[in-house]
C-alpha positions, 0 to 999 in steps of 0.5 A: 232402269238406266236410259240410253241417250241414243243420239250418243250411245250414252247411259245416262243416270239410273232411275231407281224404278222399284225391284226386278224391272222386267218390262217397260212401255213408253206413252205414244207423247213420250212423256211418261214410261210405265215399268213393271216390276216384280217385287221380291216374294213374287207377291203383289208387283208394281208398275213404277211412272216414270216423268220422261222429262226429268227422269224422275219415278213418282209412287209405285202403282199397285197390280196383280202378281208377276206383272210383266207386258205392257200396253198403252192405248194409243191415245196414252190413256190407259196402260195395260199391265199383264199379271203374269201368276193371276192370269189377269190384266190391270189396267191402269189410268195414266192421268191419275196412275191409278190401277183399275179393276183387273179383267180375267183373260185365261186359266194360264199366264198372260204372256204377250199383249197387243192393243187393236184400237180400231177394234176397241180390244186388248189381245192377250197371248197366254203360255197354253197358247190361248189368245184372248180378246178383252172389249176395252 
């Protein structure tokens, strides 16, 4: 993952965020992204930390396989991870980077997601065309 210094149109120093990066989400502070990745095998993928500040990656984070969308709660305590080939979505608690159990949400990929904080819901777009509410 290569960050852009924006104000310049600069690339700055490439942060090493695990295999095939596919995804990325930034916590509404700014202070942390979460990078899914897919790792080689298209086995069990991961979702890399990523301390803003310093552009350092902390330990990978285990979800399910294929991972890809990302959405983080408003209130940047939970980042939801859609696993794309489990047709699940694995939350995750941005205080501790820990993965939590995942919510089955359709019987076909977990394409898109959308948090509706007023309704307490997480929305998943499924690759059948299946929309999908998930009480948080």
């Amino acid at each position: 993952m290569t960050p852009i210094r924006t104000a310049a149109n600069t690339a700055l120093k490439a942060i090493k965020a695990g295999s095939y990066a596919r995804a990325i989400a930034i916590t509404p502070d700014g202070k942390a992204a979460y990078v899914a990745n897919m790792d080689s095998g298209l086995s069990l993928g991961t979702v890399t930390p990523i301390r803003t500040a310093g552009n350092t990656a902390l330990k990978a984070i285990k979800v399910g396989e294929n991972p890809g969308p990302i959405a983080i709660t408003p209130d940047g305590r939970t980042a939801y991870v859609a696993n794309e080939s489990s047709d699940r979505v694995t939350p995750i608690r941005t205080a501790a980077n820990t993965a939590l159990k995942a919510i089955r949400v359709a019987a076909s990929g977990t394409v898109a997601l959308w948090h509706s904080w007023a309704a307490s819901r997480e929305w998943s777009a499924c690759s059948a065309g299946q929309i999908v509410a998930a009480r948080l």
